[in-house]
Structure formats: C-alpha cells, structure tokens
N, CA, C and O atoms as a Maestro MAE file, in Angstrom:
{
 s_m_m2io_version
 :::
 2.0.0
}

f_m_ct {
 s_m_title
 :::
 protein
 m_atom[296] {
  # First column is atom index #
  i_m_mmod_type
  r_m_x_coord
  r_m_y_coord
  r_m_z_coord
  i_m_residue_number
  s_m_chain_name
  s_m_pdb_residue_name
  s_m_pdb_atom_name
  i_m_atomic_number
  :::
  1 25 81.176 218.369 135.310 1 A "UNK " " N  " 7
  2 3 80.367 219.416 135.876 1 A "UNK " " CA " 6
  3 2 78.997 218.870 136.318 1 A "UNK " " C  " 6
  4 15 78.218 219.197 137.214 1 A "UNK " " O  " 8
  5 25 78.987 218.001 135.446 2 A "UNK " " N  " 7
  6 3 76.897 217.957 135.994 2 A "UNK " " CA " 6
  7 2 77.050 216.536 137.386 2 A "UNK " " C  " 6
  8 15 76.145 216.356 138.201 2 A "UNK " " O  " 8
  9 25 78.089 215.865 137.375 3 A "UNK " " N  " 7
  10 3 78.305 214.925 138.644 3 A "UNK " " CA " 6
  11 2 78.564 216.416 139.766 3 A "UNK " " C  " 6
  12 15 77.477 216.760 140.232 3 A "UNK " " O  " 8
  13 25 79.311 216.986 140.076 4 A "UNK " " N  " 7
  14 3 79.499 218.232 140.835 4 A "UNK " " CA " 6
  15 2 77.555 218.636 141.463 4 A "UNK " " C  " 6
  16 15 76.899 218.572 142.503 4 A "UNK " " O  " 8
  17 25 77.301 219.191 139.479 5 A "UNK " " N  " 7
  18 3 75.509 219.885 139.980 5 A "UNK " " CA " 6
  19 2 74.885 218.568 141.159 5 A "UNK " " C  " 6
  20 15 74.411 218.857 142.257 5 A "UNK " " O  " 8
  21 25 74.992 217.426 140.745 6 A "UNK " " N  " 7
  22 3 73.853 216.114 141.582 6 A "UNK " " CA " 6
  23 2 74.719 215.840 142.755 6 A "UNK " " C  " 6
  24 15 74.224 215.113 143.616 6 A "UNK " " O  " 8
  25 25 76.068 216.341 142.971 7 A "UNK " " N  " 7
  26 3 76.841 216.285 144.377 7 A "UNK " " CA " 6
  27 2 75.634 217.059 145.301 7 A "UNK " " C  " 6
  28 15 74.785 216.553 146.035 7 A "UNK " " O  " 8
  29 25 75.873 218.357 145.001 8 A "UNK " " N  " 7
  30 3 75.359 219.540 145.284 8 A "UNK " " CA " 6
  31 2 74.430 219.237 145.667 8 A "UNK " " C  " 6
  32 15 74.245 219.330 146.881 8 A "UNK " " O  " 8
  33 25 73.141 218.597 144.590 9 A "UNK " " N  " 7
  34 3 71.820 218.352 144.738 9 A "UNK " " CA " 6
  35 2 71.466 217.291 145.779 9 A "UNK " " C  " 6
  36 15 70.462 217.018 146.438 9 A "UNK " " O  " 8
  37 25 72.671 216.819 145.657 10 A "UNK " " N  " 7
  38 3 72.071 215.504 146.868 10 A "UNK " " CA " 6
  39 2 72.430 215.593 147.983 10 A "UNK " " C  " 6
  40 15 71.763 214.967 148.807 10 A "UNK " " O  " 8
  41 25 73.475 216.297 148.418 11 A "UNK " " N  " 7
  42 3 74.066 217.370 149.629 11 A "UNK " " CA " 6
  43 2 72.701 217.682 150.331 11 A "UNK " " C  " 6
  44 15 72.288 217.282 151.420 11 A "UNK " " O  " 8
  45 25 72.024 218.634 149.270 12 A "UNK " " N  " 7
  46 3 71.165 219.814 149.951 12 A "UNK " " CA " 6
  47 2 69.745 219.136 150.488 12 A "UNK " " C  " 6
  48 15 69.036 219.556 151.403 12 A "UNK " " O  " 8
  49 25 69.563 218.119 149.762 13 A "UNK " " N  " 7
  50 3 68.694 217.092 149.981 13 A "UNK " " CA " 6
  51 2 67.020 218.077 149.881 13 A "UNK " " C  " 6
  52 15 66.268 218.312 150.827 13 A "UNK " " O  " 8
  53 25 66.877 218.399 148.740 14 A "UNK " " N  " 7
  54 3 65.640 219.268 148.160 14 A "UNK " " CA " 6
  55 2 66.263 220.133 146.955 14 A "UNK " " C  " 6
  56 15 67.421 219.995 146.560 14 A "UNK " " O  " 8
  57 25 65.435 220.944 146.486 15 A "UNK " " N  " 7
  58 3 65.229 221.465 145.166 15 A "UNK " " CA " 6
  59 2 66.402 222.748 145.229 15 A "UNK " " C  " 6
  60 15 66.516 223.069 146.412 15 A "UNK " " O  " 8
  61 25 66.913 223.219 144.731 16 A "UNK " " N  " 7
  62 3 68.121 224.386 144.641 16 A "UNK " " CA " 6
  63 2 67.928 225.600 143.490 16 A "UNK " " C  " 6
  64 15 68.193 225.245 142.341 16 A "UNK " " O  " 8
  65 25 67.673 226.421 143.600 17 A "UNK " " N  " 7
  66 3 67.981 227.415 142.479 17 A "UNK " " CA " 6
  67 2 68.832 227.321 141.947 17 A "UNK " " C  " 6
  68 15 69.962 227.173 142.413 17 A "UNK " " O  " 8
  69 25 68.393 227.406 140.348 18 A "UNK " " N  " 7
  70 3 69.620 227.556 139.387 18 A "UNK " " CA " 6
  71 2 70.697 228.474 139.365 18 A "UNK " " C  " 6
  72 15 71.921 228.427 139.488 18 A "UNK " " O  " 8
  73 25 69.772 229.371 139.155 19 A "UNK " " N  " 7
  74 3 71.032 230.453 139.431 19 A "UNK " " CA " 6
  75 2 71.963 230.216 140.760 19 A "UNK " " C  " 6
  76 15 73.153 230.489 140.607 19 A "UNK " " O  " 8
  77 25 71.576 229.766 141.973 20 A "UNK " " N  " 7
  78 3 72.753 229.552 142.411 20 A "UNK " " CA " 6
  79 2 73.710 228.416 142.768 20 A "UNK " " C  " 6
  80 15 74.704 228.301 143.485 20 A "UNK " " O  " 8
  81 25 73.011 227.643 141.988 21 A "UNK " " N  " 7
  82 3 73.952 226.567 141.709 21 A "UNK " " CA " 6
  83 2 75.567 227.176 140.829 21 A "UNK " " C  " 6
  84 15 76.759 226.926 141.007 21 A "UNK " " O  " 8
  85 25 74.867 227.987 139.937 22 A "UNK " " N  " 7
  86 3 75.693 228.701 139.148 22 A "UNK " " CA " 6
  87 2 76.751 229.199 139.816 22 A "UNK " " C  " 6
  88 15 77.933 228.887 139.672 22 A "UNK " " O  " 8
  89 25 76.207 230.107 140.666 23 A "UNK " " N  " 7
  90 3 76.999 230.716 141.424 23 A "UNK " " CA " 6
  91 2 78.088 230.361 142.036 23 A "UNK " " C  " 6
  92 15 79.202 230.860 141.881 23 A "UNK " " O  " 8
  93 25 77.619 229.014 143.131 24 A "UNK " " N  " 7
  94 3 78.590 228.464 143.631 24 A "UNK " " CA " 6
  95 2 79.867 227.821 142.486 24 A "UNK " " C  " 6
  96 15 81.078 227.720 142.684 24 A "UNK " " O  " 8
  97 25 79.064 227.458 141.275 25 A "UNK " " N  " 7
  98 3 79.994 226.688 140.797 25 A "UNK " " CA " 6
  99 2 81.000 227.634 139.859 25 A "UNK " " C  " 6
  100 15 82.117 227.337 139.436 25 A "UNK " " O  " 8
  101 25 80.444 228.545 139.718 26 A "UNK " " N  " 7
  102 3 81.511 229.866 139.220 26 A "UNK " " CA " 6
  103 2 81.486 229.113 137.503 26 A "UNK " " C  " 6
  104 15 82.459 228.643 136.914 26 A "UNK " " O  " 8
  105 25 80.330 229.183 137.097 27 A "UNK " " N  " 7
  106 3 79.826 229.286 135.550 27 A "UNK " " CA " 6
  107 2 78.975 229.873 135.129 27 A "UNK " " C  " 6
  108 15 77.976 230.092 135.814 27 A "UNK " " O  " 8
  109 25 79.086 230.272 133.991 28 A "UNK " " N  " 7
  110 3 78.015 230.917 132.713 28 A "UNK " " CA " 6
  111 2 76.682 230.572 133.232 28 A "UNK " " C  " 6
  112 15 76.602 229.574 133.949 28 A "UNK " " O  " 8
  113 25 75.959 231.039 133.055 29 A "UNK " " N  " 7
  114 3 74.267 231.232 132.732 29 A "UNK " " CA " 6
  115 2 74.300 230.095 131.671 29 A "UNK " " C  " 6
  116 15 74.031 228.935 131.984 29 A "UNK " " O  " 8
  117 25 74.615 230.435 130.492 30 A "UNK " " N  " 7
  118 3 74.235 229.375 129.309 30 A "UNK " " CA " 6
  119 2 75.109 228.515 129.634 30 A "UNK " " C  " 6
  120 15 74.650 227.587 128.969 30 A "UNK " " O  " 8
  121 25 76.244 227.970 130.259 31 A "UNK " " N  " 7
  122 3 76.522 226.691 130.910 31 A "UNK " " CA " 6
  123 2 75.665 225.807 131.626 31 A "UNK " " C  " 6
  124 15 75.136 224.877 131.017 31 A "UNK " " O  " 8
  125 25 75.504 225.944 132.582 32 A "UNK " " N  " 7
  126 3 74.733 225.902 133.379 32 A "UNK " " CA " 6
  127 2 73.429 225.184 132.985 32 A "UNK " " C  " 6
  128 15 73.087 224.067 133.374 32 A "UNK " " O  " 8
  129 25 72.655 226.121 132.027 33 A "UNK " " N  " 7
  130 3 71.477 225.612 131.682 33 A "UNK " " CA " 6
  131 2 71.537 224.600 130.845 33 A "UNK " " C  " 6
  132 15 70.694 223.708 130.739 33 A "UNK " " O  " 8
  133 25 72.653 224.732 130.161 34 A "UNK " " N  " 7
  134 3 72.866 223.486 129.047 34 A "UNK " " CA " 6
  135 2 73.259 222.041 129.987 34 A "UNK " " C  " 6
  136 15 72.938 220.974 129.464 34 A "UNK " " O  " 8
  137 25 73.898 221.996 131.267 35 A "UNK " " N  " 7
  138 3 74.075 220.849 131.952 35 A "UNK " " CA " 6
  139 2 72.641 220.639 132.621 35 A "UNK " " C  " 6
  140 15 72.355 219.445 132.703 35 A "UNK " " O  " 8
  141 25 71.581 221.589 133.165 36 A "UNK " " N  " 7
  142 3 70.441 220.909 133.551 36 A "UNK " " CA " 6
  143 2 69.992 220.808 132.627 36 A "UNK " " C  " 6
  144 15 69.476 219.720 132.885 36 A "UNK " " O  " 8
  145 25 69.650 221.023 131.523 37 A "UNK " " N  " 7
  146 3 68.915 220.457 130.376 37 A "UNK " " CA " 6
  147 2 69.043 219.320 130.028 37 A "UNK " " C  " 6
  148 15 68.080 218.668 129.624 37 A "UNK " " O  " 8
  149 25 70.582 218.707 130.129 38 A "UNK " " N  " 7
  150 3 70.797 217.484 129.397 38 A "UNK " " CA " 6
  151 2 70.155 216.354 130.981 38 A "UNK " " C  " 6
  152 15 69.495 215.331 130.797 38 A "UNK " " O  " 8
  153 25 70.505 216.806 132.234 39 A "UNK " " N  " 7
  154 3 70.254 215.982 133.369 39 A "UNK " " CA " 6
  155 2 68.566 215.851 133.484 39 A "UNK " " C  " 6
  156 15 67.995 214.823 133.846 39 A "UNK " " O  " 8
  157 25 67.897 217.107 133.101 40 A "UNK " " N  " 7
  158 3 66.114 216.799 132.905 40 A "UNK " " CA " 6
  159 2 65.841 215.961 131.720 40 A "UNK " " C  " 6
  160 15 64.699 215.507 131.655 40 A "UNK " " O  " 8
  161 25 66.705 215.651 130.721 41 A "UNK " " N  " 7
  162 3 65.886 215.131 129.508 41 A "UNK " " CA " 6
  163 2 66.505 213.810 129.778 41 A "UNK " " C  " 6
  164 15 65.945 212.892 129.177 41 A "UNK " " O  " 8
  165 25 67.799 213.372 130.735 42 A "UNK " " N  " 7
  166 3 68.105 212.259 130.699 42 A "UNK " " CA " 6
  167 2 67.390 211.296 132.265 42 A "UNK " " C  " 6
  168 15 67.713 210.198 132.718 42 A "UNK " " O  " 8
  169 25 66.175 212.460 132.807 43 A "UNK " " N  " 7
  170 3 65.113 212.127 133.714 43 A "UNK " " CA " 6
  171 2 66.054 211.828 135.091 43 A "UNK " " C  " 6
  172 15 65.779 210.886 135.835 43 A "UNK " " O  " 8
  173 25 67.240 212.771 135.356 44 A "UNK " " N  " 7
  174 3 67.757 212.354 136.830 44 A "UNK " " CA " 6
  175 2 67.194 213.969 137.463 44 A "UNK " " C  " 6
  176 15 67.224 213.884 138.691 44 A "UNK " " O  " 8
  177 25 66.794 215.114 137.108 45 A "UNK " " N  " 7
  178 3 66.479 215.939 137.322 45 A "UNK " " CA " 6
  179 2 65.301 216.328 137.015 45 A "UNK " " C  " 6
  180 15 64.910 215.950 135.911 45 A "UNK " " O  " 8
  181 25 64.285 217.245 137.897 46 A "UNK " " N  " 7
  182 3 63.299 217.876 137.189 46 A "UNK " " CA " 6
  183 2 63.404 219.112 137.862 46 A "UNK " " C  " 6
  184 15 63.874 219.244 138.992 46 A "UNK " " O  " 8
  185 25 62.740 220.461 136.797 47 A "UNK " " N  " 7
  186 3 62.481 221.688 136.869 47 A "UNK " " CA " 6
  187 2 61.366 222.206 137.557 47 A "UNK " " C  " 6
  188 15 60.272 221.694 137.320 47 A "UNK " " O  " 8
  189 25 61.470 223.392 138.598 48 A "UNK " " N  " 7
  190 3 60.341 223.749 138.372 48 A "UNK " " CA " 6
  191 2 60.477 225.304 138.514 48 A "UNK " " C  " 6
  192 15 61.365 225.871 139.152 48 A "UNK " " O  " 8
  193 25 59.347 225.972 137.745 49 A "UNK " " N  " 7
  194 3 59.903 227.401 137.827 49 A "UNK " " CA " 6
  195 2 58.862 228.412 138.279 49 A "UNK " " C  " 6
  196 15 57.668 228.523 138.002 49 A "UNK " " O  " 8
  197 25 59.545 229.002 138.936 50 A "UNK " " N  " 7
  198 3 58.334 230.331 139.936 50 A "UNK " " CA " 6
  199 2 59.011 231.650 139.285 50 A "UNK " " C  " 6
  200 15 60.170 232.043 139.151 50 A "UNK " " O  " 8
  201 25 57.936 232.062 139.003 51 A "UNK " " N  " 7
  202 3 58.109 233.545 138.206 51 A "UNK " " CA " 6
  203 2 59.668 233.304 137.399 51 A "UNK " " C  " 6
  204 15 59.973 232.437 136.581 51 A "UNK " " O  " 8
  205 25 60.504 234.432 137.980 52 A "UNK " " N  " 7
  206 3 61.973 234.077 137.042 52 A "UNK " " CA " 6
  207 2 62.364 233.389 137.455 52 A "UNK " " C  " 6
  208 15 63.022 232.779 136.613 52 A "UNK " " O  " 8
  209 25 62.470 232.783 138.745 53 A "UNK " " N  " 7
  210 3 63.245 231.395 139.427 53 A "UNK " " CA " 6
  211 2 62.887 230.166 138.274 53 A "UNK " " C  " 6
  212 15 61.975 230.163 137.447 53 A "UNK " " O  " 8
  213 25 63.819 229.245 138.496 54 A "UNK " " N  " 7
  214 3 64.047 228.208 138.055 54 A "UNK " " CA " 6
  215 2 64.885 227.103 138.985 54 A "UNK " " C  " 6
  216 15 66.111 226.996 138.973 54 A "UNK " " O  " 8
  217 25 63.916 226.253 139.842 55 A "UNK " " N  " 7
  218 3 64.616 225.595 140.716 55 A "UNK " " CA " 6
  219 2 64.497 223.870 139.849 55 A "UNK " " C  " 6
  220 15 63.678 223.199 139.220 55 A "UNK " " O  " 8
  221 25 66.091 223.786 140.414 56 A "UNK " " N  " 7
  222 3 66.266 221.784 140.031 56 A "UNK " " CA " 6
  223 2 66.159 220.976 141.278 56 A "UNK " " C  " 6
  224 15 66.607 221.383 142.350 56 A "UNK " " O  " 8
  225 25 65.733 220.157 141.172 57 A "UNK " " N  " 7
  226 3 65.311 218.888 141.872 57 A "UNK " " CA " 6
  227 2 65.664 217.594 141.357 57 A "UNK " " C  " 6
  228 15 65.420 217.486 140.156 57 A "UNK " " O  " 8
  229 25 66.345 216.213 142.099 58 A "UNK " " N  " 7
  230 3 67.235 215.320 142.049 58 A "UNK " " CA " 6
  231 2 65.645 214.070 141.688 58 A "UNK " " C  " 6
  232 15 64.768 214.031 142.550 58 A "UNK " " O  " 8
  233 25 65.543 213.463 140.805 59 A "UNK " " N  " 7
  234 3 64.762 212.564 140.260 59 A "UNK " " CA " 6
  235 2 65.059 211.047 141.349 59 A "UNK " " C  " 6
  236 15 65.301 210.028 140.700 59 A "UNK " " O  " 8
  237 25 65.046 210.888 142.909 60 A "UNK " " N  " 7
  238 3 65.785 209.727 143.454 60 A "UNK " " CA " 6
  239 2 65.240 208.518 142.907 60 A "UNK " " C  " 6
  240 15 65.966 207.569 142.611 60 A "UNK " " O  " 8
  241 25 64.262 208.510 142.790 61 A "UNK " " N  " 7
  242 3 63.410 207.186 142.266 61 A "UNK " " CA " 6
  243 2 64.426 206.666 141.218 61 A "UNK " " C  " 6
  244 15 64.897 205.533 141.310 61 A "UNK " " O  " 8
  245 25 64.884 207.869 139.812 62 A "UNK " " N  " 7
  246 3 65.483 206.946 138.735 62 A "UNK " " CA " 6
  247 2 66.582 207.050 139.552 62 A "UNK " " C  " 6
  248 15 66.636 205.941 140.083 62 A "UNK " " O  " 8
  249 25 67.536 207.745 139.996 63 A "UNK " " N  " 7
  250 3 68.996 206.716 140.680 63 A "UNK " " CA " 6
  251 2 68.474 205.581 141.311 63 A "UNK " " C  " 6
  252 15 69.319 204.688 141.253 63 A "UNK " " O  " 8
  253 25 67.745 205.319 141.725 64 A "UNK " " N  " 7
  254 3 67.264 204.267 142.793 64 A "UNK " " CA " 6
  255 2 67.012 202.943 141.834 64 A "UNK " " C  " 6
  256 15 67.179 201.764 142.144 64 A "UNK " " O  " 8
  257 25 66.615 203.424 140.731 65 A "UNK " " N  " 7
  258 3 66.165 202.492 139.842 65 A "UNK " " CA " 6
  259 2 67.242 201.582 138.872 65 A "UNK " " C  " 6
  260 15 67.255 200.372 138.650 65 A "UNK " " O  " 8
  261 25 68.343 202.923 138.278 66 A "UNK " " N  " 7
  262 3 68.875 202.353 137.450 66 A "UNK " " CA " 6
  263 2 70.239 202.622 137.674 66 A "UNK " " C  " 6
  264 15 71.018 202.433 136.739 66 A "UNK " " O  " 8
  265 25 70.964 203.331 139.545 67 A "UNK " " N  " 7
  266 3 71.920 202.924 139.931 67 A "UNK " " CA " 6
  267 2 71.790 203.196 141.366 67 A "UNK " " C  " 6
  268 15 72.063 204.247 141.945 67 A "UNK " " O  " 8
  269 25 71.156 201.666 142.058 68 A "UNK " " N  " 7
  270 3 70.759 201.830 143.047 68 A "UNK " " CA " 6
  271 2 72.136 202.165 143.865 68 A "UNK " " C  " 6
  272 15 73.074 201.464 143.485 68 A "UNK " " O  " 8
  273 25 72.409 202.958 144.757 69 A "UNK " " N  " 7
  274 3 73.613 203.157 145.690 69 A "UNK " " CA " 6
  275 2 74.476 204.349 145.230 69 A "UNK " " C  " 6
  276 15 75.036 205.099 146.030 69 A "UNK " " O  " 8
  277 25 74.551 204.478 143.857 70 A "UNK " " N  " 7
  278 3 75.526 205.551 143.370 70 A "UNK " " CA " 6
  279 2 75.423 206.837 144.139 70 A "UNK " " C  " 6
  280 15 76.403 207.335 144.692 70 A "UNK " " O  " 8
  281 25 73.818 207.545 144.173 71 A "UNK " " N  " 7
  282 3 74.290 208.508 145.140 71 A "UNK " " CA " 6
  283 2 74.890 208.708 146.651 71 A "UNK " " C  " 6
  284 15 75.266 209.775 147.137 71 A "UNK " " O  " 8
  285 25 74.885 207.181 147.388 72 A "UNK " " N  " 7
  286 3 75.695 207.456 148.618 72 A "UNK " " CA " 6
  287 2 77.129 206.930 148.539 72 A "UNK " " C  " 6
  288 15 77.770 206.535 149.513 72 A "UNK " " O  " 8
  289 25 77.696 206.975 146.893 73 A "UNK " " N  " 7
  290 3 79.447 207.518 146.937 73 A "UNK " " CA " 6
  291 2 79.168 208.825 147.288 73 A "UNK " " C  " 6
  292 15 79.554 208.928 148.452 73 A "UNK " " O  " 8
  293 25 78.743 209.805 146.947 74 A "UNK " " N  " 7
  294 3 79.407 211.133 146.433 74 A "UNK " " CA " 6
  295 2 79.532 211.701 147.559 74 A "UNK " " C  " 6
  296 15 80.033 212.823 147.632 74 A "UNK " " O  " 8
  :::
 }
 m_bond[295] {
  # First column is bond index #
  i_m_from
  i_m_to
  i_m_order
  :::
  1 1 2 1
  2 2 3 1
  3 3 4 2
  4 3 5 1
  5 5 6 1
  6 6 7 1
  7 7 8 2
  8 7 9 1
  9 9 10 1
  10 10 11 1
  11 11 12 2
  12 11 13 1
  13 13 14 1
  14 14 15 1
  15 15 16 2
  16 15 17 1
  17 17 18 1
  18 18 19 1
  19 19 20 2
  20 19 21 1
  21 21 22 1
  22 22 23 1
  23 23 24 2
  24 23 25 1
  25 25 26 1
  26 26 27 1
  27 27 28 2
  28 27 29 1
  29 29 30 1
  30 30 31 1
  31 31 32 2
  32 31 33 1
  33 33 34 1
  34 34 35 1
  35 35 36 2
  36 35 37 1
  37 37 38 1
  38 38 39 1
  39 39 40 2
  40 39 41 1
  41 41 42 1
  42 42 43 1
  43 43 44 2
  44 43 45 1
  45 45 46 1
  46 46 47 1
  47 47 48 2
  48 47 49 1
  49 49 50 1
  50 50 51 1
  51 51 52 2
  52 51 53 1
  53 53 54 1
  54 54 55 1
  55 55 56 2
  56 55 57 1
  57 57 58 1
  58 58 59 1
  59 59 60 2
  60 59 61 1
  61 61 62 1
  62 62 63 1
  63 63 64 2
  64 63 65 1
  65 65 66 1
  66 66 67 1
  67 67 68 2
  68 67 69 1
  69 69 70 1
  70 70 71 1
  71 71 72 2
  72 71 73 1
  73 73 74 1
  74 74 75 1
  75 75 76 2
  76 75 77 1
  77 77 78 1
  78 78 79 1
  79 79 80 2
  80 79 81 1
  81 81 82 1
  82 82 83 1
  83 83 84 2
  84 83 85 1
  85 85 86 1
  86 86 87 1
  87 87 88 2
  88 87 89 1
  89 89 90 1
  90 90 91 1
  91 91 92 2
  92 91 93 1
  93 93 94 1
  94 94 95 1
  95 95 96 2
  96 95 97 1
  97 97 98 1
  98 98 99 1
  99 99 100 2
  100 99 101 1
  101 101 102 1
  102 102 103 1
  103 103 104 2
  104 103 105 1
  105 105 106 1
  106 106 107 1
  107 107 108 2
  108 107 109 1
  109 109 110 1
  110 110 111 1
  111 111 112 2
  112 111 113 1
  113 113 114 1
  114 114 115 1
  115 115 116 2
  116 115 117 1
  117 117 118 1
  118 118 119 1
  119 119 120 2
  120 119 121 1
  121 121 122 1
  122 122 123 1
  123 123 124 2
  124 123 125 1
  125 125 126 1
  126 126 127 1
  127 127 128 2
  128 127 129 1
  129 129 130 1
  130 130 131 1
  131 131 132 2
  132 131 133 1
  133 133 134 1
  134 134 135 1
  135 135 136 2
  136 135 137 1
  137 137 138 1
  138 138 139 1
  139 139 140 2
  140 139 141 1
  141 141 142 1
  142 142 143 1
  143 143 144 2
  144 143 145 1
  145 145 146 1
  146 146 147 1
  147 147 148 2
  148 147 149 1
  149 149 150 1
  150 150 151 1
  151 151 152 2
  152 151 153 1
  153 153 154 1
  154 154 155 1
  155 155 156 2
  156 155 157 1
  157 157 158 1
  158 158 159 1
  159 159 160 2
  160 159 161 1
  161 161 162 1
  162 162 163 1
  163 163 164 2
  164 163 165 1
  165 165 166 1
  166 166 167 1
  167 167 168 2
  168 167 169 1
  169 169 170 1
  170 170 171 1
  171 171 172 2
  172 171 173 1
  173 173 174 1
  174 174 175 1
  175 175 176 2
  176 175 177 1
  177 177 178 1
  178 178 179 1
  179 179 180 2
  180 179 181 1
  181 181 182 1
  182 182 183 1
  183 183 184 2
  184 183 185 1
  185 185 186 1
  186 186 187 1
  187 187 188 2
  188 187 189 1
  189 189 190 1
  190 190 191 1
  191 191 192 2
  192 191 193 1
  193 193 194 1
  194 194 195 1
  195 195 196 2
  196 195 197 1
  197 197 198 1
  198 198 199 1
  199 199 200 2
  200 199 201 1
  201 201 202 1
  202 202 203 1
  203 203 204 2
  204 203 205 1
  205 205 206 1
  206 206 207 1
  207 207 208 2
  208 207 209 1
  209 209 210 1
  210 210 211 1
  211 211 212 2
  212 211 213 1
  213 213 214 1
  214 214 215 1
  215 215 216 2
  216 215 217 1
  217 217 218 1
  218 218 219 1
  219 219 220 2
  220 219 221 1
  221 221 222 1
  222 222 223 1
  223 223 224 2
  224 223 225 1
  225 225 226 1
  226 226 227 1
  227 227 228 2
  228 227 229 1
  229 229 230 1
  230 230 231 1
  231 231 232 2
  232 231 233 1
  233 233 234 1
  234 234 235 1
  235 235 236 2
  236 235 237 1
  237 237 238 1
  238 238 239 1
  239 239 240 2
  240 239 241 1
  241 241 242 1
  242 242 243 1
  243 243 244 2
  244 243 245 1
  245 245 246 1
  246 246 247 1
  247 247 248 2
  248 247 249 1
  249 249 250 1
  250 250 251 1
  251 251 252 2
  252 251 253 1
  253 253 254 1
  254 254 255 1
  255 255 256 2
  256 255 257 1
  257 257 258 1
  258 258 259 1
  259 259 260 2
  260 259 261 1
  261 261 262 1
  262 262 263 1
  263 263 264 2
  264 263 265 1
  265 265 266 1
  266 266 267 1
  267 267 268 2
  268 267 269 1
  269 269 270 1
  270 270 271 1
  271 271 272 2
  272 271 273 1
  273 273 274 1
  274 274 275 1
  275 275 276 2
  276 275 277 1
  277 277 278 1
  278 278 279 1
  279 279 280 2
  280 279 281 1
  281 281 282 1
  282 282 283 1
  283 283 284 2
  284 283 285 1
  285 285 286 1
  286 286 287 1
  287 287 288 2
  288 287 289 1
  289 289 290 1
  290 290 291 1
  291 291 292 2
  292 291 293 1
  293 293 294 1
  294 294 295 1
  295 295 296 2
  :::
 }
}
C-alpha cells in the first residue's frame, strides 16, 4: 500500500490530500494515516496541514539520496 501512496505521489508531482488519497485508494481513515505516518517518520514524506486538511508531500531529496533512480521505475 504505501509503494501505491508514493506511485500516486510521484504521478501528481506536488503535495495531495490525504483524504483523497484515501479515497482513490478505497481505504480506512485509520489505514491510511497509519501508512503516512510510518512514510513521514521514515523521512520519504512530509505533512502539512491547513485547518482540517492534511496534505502529503514526496521528500525527493531522500529518494535521491538513498535510492537514487527508484522513483523513475514506478
């Protein structure tokens, strides 16, 4: 699931709402948050949140760093 979320993220090429990441991917709320949680603390993602929004954003620097090329498989 969370290779799918950084498909997505690197597709869109900028920051995405959570919630509809969700959406598209046809999961839970508390799914969901539990896969960006683990992708922000493992620093390939960062958060940022406007009022109730909660948008994710793709960290390129660390792919770049510590697997340069991986995102132009996906």
């Amino acid at each position: 699931m969370r290779l799918k979320i950084i498909r997505m993220l690197y597709h869109h090429q900028g920051e995405m709402n959570c919630g509809e990441i969700g959406e598209q991917l046809n999961i839970q709320k508390s799914t969901v948050s539990y896969h960006f949680r683990t992708l922000r603390e493992a620093g390939l993602t960062t958060t940022r949140k406007s009022g109730q929004n909660k948008y994710v954003e793709l960290r390129l620097e660390t792919f770049e760093k510590y697997l340069p090329g991986f995102l132009d498989t996906l």
